[in-house]
Structure formats: structure tokens, C-alpha cells
C-alpha positions as CSV (number, residue, x, y, z in Angstrom):
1,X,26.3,-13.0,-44.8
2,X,29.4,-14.7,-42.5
3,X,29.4,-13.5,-38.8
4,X,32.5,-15.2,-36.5
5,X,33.4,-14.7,-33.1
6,X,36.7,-13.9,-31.9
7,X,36.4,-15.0,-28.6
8,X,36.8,-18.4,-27.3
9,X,33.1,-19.4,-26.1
10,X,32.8,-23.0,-24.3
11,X,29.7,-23.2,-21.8
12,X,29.8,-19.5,-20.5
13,X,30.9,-16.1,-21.5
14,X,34.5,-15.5,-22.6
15,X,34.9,-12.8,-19.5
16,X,34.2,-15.9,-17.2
17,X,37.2,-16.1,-15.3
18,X,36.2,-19.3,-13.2
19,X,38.4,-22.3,-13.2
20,X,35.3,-24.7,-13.4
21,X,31.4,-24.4,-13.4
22,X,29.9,-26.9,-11.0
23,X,27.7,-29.7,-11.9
24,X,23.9,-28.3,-11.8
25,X,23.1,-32.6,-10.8
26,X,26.2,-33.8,-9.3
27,X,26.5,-37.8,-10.1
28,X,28.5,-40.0,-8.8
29,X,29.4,-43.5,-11.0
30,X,31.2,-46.6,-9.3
31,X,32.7,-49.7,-11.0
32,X,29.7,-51.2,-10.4
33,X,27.8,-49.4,-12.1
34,X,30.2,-49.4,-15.1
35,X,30.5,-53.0,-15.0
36,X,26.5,-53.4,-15.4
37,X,26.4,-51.0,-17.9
38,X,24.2,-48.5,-16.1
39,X,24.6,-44.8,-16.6
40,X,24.1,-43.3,-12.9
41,X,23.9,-39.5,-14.7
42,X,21.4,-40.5,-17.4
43,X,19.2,-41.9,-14.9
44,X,19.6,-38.7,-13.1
45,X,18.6,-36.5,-15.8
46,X,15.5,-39.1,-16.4
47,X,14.6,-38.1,-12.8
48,X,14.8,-34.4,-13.5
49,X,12.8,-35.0,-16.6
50,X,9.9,-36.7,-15.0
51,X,10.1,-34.9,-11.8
52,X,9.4,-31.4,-13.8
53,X,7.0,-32.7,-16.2
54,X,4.3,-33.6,-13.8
């Protein structure tokens, strides 16, 4: 059995006529952080993680 779609899918339904879906944990990353190698939305996500999990 071989199902397809014919409708282009990426992150929402094909009907979705918006021209961008906001961030659900906006982030913002500076040089500095990219210079030290630190990944300001990973650490963000880590917070969400261990915030909900209590």
C-alpha cells in the first residue's frame, strides 16, 4: 500500500494562507553569542523543558 499527498505540507495545513507562523519562543542571538559558541535558542528550549517537567 502507497498513499501520497498532493498538497504541499510544510509546518501547517496547505489552506494556510499566512505569510509566516511566529516563533512559539522568540530568541534572539548576538555575535557574542556566536563567537562563544553558545546557542541562545537551545538554551531556551532547555528552559521550557525543565520549566514543564517539574
Amino acid at each position: 500500500m502507497l498513499s501520497i499527498s498532493n498538497r504541499y505540507w510544510q509546518d501547517s495545513q496547505p489552506w494556510d494562507n499566512r505569510l509566516w507562523i511566529p516563533m512559539d519562543i522568540p530568541v534572539e542571538m548576538t555575535f557574542e553569542d556566536y563567537a562563544a559558541g553558545r546557542d541562545p535558542a537551545l538554551e531556551a528550549i532547555f528552559q521550557v523543558i525543565e520549566s514543564t517537567s517539574r
